[in-house]
C-alpha positions in Angstrom: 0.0 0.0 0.0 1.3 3.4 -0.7 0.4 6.9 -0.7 0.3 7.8 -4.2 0.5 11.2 -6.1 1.6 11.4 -9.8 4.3 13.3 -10.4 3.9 16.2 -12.7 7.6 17.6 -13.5 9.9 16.7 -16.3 12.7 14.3 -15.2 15.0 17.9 -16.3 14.4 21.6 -15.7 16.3 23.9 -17.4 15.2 27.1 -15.3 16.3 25.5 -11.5 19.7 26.7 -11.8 18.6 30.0 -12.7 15.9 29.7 -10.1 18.6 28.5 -7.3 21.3 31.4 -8.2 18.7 34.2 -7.7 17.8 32.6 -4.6 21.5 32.8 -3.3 21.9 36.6 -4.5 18.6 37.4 -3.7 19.1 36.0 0.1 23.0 37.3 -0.1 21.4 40.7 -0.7 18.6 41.0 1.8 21.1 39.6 4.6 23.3 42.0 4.1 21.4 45.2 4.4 19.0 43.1 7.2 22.1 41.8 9.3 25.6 42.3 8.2 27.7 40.8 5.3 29.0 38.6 7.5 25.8 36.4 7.8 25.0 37.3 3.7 28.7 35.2 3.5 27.7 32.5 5.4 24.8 32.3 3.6 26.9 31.2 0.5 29.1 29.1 2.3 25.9 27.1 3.4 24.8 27.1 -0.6 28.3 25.9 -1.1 28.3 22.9 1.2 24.7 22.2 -0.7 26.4 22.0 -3.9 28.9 19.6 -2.5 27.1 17.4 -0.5 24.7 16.8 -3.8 27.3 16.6 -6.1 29.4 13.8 -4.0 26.6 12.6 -2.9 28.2 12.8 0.8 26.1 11.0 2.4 26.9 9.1 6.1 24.1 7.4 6.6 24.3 5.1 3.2 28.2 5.4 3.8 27.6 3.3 7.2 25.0 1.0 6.0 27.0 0.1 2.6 30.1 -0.4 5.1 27.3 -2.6 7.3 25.8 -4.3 4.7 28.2 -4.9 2.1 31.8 -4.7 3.9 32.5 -1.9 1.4 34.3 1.7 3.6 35.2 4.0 0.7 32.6 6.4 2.6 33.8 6.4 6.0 37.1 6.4 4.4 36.3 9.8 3.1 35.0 10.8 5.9 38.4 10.2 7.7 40.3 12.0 5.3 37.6 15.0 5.6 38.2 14.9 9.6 41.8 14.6 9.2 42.0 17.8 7.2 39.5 19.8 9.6 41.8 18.5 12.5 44.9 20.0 10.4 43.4 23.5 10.3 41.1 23.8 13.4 43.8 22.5 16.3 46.1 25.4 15.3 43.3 28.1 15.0 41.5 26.6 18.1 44.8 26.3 20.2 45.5 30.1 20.4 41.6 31.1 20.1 42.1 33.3 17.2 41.8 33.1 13.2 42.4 35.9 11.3 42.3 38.2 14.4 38.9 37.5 15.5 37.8 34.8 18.4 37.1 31.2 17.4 36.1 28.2 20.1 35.1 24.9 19.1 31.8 22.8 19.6 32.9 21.3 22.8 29.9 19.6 25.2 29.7 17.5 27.9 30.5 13.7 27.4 27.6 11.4 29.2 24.9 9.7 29.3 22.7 11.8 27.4 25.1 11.7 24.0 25.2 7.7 24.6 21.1 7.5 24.5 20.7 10.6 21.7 23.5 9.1 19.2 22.2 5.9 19.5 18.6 6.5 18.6 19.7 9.9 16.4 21.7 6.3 14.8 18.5 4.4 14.6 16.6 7.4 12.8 19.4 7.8 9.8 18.2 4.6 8.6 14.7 5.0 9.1 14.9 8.1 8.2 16.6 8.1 5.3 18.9 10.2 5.9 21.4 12.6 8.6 21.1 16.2 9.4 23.0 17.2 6.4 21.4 14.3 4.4 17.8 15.4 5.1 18.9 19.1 3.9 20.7 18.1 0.2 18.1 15.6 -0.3 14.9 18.1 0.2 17.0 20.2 -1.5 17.1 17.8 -4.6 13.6 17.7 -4.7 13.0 14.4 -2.4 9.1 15.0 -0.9 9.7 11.9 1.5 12.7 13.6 2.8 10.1 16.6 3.8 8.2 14.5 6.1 11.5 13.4 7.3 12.7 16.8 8.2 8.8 17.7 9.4 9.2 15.3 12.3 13.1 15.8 12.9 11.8 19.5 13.6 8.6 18.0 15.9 11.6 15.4 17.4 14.1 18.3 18.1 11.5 21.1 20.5 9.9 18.5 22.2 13.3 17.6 23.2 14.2 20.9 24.3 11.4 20.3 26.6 13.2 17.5 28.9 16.5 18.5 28.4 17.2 19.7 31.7 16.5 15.8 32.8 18.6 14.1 30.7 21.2 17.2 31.5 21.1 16.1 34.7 22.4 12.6 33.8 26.3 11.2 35.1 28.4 13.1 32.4 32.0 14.1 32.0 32.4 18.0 32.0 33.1 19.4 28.7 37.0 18.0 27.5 38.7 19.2 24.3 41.6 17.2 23.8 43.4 20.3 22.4 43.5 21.8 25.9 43.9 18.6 27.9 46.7 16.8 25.6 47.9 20.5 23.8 48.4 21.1 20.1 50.5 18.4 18.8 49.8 15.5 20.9 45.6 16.0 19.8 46.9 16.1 16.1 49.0 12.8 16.6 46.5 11.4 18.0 43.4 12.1 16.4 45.1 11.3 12.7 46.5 8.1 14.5 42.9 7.3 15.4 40.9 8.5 11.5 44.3 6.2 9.9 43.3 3.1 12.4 39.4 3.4 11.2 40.3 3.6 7.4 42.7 0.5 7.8 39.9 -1.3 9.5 37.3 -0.8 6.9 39.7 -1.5 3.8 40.9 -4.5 6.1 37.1 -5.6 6.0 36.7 -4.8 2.6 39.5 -6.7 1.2 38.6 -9.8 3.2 34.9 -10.3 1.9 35.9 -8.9 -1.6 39.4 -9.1 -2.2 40.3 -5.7 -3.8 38.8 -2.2 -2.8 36.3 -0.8 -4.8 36.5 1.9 -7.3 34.6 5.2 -8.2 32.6 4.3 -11.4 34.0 6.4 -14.6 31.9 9.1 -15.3 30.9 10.2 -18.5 31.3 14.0 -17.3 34.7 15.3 -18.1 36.4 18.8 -17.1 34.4 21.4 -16.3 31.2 19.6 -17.7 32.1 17.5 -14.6 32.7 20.6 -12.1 29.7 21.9 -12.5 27.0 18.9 -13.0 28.8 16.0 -11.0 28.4 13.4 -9.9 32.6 14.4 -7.8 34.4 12.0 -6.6 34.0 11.4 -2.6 37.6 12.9 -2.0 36.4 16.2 -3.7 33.6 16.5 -1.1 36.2 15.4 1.8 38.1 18.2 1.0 35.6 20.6 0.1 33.6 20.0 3.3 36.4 20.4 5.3 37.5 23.7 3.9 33.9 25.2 4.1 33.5 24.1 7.5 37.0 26.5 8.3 35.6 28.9 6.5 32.4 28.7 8.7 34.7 29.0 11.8 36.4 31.8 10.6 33.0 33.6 9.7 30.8 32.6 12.3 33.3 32.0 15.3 32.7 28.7 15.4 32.2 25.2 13.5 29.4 24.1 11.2 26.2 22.9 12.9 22.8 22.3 11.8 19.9 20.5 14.5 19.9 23.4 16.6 17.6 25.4 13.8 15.6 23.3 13.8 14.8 23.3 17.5 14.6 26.8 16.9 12.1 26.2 14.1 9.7 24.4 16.5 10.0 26.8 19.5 9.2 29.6 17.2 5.6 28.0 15.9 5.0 26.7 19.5 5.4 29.9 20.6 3.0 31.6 17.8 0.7 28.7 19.0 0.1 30.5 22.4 2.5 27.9 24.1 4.9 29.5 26.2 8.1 27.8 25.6 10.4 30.4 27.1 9.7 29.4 30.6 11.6 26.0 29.3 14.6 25.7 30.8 16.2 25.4 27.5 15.1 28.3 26.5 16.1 30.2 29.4 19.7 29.8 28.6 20.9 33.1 27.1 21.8 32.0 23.9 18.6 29.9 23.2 16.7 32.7 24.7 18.3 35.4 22.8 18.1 32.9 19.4 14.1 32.8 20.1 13.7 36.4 21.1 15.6 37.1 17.7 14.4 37.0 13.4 15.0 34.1 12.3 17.5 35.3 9.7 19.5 36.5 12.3 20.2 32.9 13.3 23.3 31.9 11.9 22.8 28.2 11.9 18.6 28.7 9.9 20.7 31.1 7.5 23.2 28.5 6.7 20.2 25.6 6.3 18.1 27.3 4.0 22.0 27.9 2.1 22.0 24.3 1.9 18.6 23.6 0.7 19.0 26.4 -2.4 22.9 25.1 -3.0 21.0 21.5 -3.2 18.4 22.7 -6.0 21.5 24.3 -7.3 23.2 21.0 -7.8 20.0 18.9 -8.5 19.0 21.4 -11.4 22.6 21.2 -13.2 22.8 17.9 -12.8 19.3 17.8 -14.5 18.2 15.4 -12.0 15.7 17.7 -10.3 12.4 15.6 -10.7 10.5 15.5 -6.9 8.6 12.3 -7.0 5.1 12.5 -4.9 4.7 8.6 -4.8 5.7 7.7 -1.5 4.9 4.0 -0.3 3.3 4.4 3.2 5.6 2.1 4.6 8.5 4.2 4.1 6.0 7.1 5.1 5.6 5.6 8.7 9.3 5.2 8.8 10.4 8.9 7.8 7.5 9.8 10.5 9.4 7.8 13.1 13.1 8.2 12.1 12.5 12.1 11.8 11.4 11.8 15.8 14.3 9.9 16.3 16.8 12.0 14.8 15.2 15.3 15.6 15.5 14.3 20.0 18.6 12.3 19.8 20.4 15.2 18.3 19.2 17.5 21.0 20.3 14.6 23.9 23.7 14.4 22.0 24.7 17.7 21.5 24.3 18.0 17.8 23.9 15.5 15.1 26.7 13.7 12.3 27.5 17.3 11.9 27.4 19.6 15.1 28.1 16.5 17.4 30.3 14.2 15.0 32.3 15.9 12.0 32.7 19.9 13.6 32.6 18.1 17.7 35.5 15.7 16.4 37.3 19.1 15.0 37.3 20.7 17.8 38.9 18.3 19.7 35.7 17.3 21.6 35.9 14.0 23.5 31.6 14.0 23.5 32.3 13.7 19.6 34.1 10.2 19.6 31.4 8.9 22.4 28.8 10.2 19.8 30.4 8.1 16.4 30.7 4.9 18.1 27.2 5.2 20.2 25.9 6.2 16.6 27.4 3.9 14.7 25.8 1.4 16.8 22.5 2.9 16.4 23.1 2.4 12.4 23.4 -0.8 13.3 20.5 -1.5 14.7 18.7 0.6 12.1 20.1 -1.5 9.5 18.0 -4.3 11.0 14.9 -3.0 11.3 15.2 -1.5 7.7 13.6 -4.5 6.1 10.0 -4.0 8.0 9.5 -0.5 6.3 12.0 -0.8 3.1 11.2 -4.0 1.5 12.7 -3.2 -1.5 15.9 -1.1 -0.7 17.2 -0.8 -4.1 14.2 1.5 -5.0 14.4 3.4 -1.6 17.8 4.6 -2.2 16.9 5.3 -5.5 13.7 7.2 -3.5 16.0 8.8 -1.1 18.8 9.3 -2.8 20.5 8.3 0.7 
């Protein structure tokens, strides 16, 4: 059974690139007289990291279940490489608390129970889901409607949260620990590339011994700048690329790439049109929650930076020619977007941010609650990997869905 809508757009739009870039400049332009240029730039650098998570198709939660499933790593190995080349430029820039003359600090939170519980089920929800943080963005971007109710309930899953926070706050936890400050500069480095080199010789040790060679990026018939600018890249491009945008996020905004807590933010502000009073929430009461909800939205650094994904996405999708949003969406997969987008949506809140916030720019900074949150995650994945089957009966045609 399935909920079925035929879909009414050409498999290739010519006019969604044009549409996307006057999106960017049109948003560039009213940020910068309505805030500052500062936030119109990081409003490209979040089109930017659109573009490039489309393009590669950067995606961790297929990277882990592939790696799960199949035995085959060449996406966590890019995600090593992408780590190990955020750790090379934010340890330095993070050690002396300055880049470019202006203060930086890393995404560092407490390491405890509550990141255990909120990766582990934020784990679960990728695969029900269909997708991560960034995942959810690039593929609603691309034009995925499933991937809207998916992002629907990770807002719903992400204020209701907010809501019990201060419980699961109150939870044994290790106080906030960078690694930078407790180990100093070059000790973190050695370690944490000694640590990304062990995981990427794992997973080619695993693929090698249930395939016997590693597997290779399929040719593609783009060349050049054909290539460049409709994809699909190569995963190393988008492990470099993210990195570097993720720097450049630092060095704009003061601090690393993050993405759940919009969409907190996104909830707390319809709740509060609703009449609910969600600023007598502890979470809320916190200055910079409270000053986020007292504030526009486009003054939110981390909702400007989404909605850059979203338009960089539809950027992508539209010179790629692939953007073609398909309405027909079985309802088994419906009830499992429903439920993973609850899942992801409060784990991400428990955990202190999601595969982003929590895992790639926590991991960065040096954070010790960002290693806690891959491996409680990663077993999450695995157990979302089981239940898969009940709502995705035929997973070839889901990923082709989902994209993820």
């Amino acid at each position: 059974m399935s909920l079925s809508i035929p879909a009414t757009a050409p498999a290739n739009r010519p006019g969604t690139p044009l549409v996307a870039i006057a999106l960017l400049l049109a948003g560039a332009l009213a940020l910068t007289f309505a805030v500052s240029g500062r936030q119109a730039l990081l409003f490209i650098v979040g089109g930017a990291l659109g573009l490039v998570l489309y393009h590669a198709a950067f995606g961790f939660t297929s990277a882990w279940r592939v790696l799960l499933n199949e035995r085959r790593g060449a996406g966590l190995r890019a995600q090593m490489v992408m780590l190990a080349i955020a750790v090379l430029l934010f340890f330095p820039a993070l050690s002396v608390g300055t880049l470019f003359g202006e203060p930086v600090k890393g995404l560092v939170a407490p390491a405890g129970t509550s990141v255990i519980v909120g990766a582990f089920i934020f784990g679960i929800g990728m695969q029900l889901g269909g997708g991560c943080a960034s995942g959810t963005l690039f593929t609603v971007g691309g034009g995925n409607a499933r991937m809207l109710v998916t992002l629907l309930f990770f807002i719903i899953g992400g204020v209701s949260a907010t809501h019990h926070l201060e419980w699961w706050s109150a939870l044994p936890s290790l106080p906030p620990t960078s690694i930078v400050t407790s180990l100093g500069l070059v000790p973190a480095l050695l370690v944490s590339l000694a640590l990304f080199a062990a995981i990427a010789a794992i997973s080619a040790r695993l693929e090698l011994r249930r395939h016997g060679s590693l597997e290779r990026a399929a040719p593609s018939e783009q060349q050049g700048w054909q290539r460049f600018l409709r994809g699909p890249w190569p995963l190393i491009w988008g492990a470099v690329l993210l990195a570097l945008l993720n720097f450049a996020t630092l060095a704009l905004a003061g601090r690393p790439w993050g993405i759940t807590s919009a969409f907190a933010l996104w909830g707390a502000k319809v709740l509060q049109g609703s009449g609910i009073d969600v600023s007598a929430w502890a979470f809320w009461q916190q200055p910079g929650n409270a000053q986020a909800l007292a504030a526009p939205l486009w003054e939110d650094i981390t909702t400007v930076m989404d909605i850059g994904i979203v338009i960089g996405a539809l950027l992508a999708a539209g010179l790629a020619g692939r953007f073609a949003p398909n309405l027909n969406i079985p309802l088994r997969s419906l009830i499992a977007a429903v439920i993973g987008g609850l899942l992801l949506g409060y784990g991400s809140r428990l955990a202190y941010g999601c595969n982003i916030g929590a895992y790639f720019s926590g991991i960065a900074s040096g954070s010790l609650h960002g290693w806690l949150w891959l491996v409680a995650a990663f077993i999450g994945n695995g157990v979302g990997v089981r239940l898969r089957p009940l709502f995705f009966p035929d997973e070839r045609r889901e990923e082709k869905l989902t994209g993820c």
